[in-house]
KEMIGU-753469 format. One line per 3 residues: for each residue x, z, y of N, C-alpha, C, O, CB. Coordinates in Angstrom, 2 decimals, decimal comma. Each point is the difference from the previous one (the first is absolute). Glycine has a CB too. Layout:
# residues N
X:Z:Y:X:Z:Y:X:Z:Y:X:Z:Y:X:Z:Y | ...
***
This chain:
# residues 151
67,26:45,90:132,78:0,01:1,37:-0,47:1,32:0,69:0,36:-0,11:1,21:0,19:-1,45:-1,86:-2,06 | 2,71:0,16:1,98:1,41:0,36:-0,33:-0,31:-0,07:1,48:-0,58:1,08:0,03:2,16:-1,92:-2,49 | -1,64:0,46:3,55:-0,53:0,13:1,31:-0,38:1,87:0,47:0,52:1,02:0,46:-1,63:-3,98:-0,99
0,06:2,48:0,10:-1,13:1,11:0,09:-0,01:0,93:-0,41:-0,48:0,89:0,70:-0,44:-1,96:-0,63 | 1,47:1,43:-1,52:0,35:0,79:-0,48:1,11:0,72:-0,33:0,28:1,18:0,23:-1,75:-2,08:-0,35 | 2,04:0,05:-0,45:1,77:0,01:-0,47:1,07:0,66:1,37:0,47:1,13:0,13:-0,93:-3,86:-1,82
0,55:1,78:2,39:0,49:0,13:0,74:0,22:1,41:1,31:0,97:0,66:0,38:-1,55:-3,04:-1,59 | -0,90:2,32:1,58:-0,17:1,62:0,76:0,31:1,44:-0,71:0,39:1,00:0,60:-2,28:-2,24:0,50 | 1,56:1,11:-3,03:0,58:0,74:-0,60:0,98:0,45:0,10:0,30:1,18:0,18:-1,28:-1,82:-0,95
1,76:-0,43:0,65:1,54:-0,09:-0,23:0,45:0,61:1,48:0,92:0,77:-0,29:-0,74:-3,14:-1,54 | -0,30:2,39:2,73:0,57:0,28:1,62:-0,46:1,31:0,19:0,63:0,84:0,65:-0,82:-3,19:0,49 | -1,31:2,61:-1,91:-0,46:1,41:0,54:1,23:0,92:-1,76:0,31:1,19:-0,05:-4,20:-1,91:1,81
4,12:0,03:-2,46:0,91:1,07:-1,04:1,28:0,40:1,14:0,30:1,02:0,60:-0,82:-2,39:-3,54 | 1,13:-0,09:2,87:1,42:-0,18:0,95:0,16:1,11:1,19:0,91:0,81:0,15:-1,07:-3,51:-0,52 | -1,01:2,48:1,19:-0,09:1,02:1,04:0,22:1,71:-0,26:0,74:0,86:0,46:-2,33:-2,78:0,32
0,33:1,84:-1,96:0,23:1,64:-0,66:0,88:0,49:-0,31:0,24:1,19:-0,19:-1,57:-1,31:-0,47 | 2,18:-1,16:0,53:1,45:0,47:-0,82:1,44:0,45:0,94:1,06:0,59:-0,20:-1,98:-2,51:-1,74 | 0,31:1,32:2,94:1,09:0,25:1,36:0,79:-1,09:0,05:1,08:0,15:0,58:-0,80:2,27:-0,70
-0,67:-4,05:-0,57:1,03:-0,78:-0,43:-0,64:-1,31:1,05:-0,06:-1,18:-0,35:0,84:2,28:-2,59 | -1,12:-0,70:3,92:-0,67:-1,24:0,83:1,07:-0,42:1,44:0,95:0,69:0,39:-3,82:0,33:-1,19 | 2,41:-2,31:1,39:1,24:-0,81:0,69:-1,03:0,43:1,24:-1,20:0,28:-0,07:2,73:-2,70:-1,62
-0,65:2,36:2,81:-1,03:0,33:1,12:-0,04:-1,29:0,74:-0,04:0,02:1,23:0,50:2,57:-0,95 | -0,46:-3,83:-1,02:-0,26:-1,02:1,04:-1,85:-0,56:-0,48:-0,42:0,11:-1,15:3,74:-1,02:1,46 | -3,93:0,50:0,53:-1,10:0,06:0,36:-0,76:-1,08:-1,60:0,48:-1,05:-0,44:0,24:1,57:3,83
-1,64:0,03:-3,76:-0,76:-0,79:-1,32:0,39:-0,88:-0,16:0,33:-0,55:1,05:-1,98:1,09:-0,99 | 1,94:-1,37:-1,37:0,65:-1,12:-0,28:0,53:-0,60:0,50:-0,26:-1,20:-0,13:-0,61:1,20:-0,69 | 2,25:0,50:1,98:1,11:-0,26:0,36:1,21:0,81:-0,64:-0,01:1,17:-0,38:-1,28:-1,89:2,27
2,19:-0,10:-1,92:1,16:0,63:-0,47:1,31:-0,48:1,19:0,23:-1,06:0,59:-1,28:0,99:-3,51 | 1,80:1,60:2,92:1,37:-0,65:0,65:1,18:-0,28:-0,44:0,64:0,62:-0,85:-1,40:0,24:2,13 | 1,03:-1,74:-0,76:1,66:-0,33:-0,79:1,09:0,60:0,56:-0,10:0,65:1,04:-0,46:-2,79:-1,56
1,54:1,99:-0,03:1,10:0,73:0,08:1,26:-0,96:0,55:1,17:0,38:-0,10:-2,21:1,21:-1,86 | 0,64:-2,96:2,60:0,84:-0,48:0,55:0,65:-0,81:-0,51:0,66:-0,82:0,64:-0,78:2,24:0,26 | 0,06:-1,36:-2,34:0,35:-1,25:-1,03:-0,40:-0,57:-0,81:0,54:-0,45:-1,01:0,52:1,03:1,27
-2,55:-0,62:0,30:-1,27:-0,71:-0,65:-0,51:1,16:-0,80:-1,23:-0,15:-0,02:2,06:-2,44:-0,19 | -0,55:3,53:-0,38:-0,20:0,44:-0,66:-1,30:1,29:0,01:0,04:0,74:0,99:2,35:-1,97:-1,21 | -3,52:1,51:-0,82:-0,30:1,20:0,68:0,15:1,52:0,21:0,41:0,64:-0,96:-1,27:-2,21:0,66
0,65:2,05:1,16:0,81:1,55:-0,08:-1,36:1,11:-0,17:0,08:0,73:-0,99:2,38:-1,41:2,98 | -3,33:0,80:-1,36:-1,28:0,51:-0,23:0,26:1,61:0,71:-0,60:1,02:-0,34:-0,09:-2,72:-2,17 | 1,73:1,62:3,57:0,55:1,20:0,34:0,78:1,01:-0,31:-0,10:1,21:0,23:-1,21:-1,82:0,22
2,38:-0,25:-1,21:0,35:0,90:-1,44:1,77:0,20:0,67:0,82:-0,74:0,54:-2,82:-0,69:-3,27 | 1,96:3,03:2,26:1,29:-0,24:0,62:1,31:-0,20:-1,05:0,39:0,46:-1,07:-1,46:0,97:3,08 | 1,52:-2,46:-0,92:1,45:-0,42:-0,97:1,03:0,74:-0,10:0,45:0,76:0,86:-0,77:-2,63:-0,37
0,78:1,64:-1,72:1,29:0,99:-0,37:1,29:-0,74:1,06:-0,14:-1,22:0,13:-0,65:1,86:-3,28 | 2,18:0,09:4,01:0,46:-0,90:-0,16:1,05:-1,29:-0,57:0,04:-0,12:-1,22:-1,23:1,65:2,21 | 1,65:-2,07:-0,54:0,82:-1,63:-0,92:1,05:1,00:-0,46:0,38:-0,19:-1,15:-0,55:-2,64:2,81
0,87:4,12:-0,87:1,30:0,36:-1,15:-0,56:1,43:0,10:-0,89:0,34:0,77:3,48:-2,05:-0,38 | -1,94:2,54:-1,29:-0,91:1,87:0,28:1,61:0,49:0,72:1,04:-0,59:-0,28:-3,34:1,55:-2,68 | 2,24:-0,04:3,70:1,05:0,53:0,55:0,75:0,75:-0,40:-0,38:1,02:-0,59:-0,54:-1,39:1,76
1,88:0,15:-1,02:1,74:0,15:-0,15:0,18:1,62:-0,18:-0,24:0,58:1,06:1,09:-2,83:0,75 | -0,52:3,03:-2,79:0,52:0,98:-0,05:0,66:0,51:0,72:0,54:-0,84:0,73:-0,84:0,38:-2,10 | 0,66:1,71:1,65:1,25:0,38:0,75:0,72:1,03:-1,61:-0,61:0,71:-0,80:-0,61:-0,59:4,30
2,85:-0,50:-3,43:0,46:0,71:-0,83:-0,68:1,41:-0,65:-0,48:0,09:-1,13:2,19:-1,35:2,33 | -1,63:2,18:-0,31:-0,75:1,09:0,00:-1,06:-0,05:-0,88:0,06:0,45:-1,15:0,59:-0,12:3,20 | -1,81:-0,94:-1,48:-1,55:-0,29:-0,54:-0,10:-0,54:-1,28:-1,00:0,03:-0,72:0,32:-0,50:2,87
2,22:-0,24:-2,53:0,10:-1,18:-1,21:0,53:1,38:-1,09:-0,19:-0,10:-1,21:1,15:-3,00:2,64 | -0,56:3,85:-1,07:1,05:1,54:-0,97:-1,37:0,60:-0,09:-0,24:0,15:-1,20:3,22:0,63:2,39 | -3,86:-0,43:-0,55:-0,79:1,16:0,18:-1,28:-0,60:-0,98:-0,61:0,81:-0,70:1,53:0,18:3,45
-1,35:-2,65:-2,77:-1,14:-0,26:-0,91:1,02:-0,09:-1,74:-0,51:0,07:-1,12:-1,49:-1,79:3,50 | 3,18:1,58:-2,12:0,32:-0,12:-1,36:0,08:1,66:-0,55:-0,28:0,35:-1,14:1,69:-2,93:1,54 | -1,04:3,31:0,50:0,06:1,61:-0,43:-1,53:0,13:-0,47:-0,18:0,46:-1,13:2,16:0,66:3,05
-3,02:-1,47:-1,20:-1,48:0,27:-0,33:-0,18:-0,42:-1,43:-0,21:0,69:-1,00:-0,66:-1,09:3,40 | 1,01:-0,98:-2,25:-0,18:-0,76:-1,29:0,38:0,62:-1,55:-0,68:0,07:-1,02:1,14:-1,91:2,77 | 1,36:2,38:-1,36:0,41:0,22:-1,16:-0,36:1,50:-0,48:0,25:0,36:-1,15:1,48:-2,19:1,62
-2,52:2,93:0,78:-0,54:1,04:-0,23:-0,97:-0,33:-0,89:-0,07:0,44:-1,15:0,67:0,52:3,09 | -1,63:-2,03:-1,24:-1,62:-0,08:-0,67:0,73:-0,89:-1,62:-0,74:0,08:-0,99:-1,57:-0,57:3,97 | 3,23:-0,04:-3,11:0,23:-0,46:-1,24:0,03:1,08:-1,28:-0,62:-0,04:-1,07:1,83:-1,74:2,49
0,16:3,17:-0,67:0,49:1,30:-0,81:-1,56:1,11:-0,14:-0,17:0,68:-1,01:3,27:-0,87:2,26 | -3,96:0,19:-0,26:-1,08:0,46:-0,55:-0,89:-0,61:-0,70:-0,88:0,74:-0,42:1,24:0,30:1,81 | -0,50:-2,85:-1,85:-0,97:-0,43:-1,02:0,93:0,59:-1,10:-0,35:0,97:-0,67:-1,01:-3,29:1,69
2,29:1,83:-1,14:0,74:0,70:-1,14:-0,42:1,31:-0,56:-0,20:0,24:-1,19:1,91:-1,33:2,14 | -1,81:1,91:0,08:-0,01:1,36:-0,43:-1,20:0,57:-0,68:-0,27:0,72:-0,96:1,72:-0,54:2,69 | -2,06:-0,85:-0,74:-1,97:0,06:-0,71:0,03:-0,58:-1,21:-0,46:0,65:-0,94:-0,99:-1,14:3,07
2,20:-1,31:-2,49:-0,51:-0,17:-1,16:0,70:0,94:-1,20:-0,45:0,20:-1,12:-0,16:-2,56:2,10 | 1,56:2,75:-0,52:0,97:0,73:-1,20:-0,87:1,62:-0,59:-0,16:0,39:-1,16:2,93:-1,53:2,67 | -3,17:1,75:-0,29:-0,69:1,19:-0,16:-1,45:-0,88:-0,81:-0,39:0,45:-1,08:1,59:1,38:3,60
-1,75:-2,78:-2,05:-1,55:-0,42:-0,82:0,38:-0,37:-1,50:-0,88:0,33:-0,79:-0,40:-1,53:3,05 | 2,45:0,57:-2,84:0,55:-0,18:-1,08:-0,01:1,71:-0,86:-0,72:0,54:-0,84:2,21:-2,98:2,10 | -0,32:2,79:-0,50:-0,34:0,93:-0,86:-0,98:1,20:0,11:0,29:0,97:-0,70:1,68:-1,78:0,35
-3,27:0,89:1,23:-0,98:0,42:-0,16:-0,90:-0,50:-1,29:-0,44:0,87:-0,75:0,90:-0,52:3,16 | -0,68:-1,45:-2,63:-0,45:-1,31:-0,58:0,33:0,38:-1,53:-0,83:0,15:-0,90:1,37:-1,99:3,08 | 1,67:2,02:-2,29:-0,12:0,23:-1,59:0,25:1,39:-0,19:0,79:0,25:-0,91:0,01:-2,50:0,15
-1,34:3,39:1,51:-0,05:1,56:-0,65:-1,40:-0,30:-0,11:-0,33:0,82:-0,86:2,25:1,05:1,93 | -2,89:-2,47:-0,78:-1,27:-0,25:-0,40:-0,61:-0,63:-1,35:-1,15:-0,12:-0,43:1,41:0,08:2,67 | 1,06:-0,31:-2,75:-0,54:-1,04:-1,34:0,82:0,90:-1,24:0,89:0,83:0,19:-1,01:-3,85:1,17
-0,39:2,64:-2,52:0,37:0,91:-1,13:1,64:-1,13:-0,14:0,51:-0,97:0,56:-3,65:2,18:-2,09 | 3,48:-0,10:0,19:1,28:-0,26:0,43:0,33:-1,41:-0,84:1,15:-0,42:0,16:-0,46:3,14:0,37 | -1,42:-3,37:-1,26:0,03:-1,10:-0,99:0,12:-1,17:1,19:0,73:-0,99:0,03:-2,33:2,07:-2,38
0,72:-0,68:3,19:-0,36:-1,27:1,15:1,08:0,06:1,11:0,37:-0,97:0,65:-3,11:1,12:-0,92 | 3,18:1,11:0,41:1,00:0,68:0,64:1,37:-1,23:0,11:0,63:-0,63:0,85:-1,68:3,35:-1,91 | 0,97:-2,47:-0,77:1,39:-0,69:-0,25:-0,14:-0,99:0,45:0,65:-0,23:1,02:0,02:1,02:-2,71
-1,60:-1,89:1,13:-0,12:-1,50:-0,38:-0,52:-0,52:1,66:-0,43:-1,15:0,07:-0,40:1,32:-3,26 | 0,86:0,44:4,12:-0,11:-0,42:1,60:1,84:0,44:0,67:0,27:-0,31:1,16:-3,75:1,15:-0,87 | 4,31:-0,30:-0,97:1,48:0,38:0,44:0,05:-1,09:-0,54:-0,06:-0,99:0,74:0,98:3,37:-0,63
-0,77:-2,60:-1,77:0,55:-0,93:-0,78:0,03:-1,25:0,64:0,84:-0,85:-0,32:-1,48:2,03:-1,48 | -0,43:-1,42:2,92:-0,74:-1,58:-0,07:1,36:-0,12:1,59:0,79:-0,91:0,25:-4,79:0,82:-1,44 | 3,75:1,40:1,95:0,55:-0,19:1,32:1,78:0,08:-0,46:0,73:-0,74:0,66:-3,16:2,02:1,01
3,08:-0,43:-2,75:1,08:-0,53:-0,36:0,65:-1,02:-0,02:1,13:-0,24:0,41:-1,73:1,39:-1,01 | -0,50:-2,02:-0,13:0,16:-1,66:-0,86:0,31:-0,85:1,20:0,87:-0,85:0,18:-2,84:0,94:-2,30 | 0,73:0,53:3,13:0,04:-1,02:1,41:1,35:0,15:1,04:0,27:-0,50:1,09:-3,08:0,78:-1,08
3,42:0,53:-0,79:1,20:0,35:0,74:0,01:1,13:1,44:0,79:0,08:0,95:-0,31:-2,63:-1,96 | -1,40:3,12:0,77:-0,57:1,30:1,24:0,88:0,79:-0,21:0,50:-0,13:-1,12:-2,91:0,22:1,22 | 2,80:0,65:0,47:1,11:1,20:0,14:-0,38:1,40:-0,01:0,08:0,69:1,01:1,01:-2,19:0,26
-1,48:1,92:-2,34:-0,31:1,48:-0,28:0,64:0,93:0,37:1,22:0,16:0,05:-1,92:-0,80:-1,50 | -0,58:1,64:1,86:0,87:0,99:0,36:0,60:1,12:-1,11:-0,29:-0,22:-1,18:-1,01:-0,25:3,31 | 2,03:1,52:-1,86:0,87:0,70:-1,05:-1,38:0,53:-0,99:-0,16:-0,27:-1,19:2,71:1,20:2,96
-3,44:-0,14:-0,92:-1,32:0,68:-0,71:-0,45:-1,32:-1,10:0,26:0,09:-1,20:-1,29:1,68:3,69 | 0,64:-2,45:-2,17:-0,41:-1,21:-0,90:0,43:-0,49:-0,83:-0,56:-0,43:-1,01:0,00:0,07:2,20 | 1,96:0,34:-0,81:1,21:-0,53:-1,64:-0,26:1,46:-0,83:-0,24:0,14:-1,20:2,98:-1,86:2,49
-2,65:2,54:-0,44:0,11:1,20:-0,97:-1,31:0,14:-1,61:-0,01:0,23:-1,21:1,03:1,07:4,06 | -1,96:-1,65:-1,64:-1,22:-0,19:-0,38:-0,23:-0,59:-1,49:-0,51:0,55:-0,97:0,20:-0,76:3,44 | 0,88:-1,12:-2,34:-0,16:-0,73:-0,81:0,90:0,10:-1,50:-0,15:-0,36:-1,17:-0,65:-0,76:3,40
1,80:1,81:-1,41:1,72:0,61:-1,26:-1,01:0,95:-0,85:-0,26:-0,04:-1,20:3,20:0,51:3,12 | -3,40:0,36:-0,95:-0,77:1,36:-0,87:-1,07:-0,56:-0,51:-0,53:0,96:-0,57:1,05:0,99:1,96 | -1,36:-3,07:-1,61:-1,33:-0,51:-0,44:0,25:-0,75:-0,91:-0,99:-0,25:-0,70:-0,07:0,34:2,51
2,19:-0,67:-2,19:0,75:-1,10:-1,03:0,45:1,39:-1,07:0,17:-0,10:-1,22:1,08:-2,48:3,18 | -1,14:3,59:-1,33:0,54:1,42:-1,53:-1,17:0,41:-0,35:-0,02:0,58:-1,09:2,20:0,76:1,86 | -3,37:-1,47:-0,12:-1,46:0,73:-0,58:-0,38:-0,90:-1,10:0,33:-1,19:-0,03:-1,34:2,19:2,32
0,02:-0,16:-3,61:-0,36:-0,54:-0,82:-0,67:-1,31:0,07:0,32:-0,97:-0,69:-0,14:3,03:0,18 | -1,59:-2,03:1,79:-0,81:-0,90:0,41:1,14:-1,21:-0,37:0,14:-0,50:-1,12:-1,88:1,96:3,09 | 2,60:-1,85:-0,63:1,40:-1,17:-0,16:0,01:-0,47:-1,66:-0,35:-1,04:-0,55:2,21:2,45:2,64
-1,37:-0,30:-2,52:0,21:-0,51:-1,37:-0,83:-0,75:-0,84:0,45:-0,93:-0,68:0,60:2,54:0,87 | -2,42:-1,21:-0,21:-1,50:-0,24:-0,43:-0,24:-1,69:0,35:-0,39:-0,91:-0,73:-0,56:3,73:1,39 | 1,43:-2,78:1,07:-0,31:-1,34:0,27:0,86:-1,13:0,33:-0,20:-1,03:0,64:-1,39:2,21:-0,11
2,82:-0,61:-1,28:1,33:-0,94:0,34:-0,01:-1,35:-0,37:0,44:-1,00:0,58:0,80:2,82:-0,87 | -1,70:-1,70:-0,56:-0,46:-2,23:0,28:-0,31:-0,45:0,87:0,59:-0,85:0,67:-1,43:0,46:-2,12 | -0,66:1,12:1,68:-0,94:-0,33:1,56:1,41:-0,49:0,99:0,43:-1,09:0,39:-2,89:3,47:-0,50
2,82:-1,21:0,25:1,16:0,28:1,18:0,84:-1,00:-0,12:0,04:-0,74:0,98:0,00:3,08:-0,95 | 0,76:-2,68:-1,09:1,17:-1,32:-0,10:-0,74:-0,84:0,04:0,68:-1,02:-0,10:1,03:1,59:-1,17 | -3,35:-1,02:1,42:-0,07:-1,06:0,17:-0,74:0,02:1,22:-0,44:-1,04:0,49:0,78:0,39:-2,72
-0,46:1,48:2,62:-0,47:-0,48:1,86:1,69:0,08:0,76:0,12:-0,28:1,19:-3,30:1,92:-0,85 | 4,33:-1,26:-1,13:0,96:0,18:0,83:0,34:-1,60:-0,51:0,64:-0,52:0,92:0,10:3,53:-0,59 | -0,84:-3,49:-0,88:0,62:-1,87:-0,66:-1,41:-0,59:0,58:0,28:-1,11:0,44:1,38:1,29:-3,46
-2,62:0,01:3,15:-1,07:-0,80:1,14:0,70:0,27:1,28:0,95:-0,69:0,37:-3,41:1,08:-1,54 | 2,09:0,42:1,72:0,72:0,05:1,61:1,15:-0,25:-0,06:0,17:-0,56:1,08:-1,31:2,09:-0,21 | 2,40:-1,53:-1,51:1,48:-0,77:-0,09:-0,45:-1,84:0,17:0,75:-0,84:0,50:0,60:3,12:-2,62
-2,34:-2,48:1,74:-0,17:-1,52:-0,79:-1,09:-0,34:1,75:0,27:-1,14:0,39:-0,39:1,48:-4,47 | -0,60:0,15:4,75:-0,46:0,08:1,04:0,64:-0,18:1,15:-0,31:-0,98:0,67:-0,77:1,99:-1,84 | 2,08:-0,13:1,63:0,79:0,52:0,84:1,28:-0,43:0,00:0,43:-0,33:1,11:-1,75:1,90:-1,23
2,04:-1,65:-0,79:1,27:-1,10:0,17:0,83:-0,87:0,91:1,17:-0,34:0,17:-2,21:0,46:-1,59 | -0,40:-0,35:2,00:0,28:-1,24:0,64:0,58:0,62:1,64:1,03:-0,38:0,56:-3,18:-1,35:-2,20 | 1,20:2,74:2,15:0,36:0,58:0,63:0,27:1,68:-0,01:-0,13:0,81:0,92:-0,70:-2,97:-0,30
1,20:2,32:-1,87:1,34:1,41:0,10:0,56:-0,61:-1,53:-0,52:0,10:-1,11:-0,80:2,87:2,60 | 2,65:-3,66:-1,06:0,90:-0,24:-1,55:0,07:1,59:-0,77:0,01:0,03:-1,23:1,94:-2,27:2,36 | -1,91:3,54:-0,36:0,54:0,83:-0,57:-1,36:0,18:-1,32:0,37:0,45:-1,09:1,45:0,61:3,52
-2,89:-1,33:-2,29:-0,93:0,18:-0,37:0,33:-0,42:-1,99:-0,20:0,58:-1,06:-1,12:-0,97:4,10 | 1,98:-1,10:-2,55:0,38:-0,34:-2,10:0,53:0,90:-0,18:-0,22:0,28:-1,18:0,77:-2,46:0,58 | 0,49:3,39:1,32:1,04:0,36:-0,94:-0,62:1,10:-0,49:0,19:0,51:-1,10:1,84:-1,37:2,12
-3,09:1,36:0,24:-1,12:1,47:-0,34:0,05:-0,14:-1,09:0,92:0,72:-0,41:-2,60:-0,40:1,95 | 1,21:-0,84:-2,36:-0,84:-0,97:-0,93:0,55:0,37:-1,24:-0,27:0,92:-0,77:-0,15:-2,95:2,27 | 1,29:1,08:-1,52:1,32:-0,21:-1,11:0,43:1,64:-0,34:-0,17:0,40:-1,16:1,35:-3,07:2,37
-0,61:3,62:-0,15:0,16:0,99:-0,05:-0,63:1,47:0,24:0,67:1,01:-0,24:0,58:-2,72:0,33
***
């Protein structure tokens, strides 16, 4: 069956797929070190050598395409929290604070002016204790995070 069936399947998918060897039906060629190659082309043994120039110009690319993920994710962030009320507002700064993220001025501000509103007051337990959870979380990697905490 695996003959008859299986098999011609399998060669007529392979084929469709553009993934077929051009050496003649159930032959295969080798590659000279026993090995089989199936027409496949090899990468080669070292990739080639930069020239100074070319080596400045992919790192300029690189560190462009790096300064624009940045920029996108920073603009999707704060697309993200003028979208959320301001309770959720806080407690997504609060969390990126703890983690040791670096806010921007609008955002500290944010949060100075949201700690004087009544709401704050209403839920200031809540609040000291997601700020002593995420201190007790995060610690490990942002120390500044216990002192949040404490103070």
């Amino acid at each position: 069956m695996a003959e008859a069936v299986v098999i011609p399947e399998a060669q007529r998918l392979i084929a469709e797929s553009g993934f077929c060897s051009d050496a003649p039906a159930g032959q295969q060629q080798l590659d000279g070190r026993g090995g089989k190659r199936n027409n496949i082309k090899m990468l080669p043994e070292r990739p080639a050598k930069l020239s100074n120039e070319d080596r400045q110009a992919a790192m300029k690319d690189a560190d462009e395409a790096q300064r624009y993920q940045r920029q996108q994710e920073a603009a999707q962030l704060a697309a993200d929290l003028e979208d959320m009320k301001e309770f959720d507002r806080y407690g997504r700064l609060l969390e990126m604070e703890m983690c040791g993220v670096e806010l921007t001025g609008e955002w500290r501000r944010f949060m100075r002016v949201y700690e004087q509103m009544p709401e704050f007051e209403r839920d200031r337990d809540y609040w000291d204790g997601q700020r002593a959870a995420l201190a007790i979380i995060h610690k490990s990697t942002n120390p500044a995070a216990g002192e949040a905490a404490a103070g």
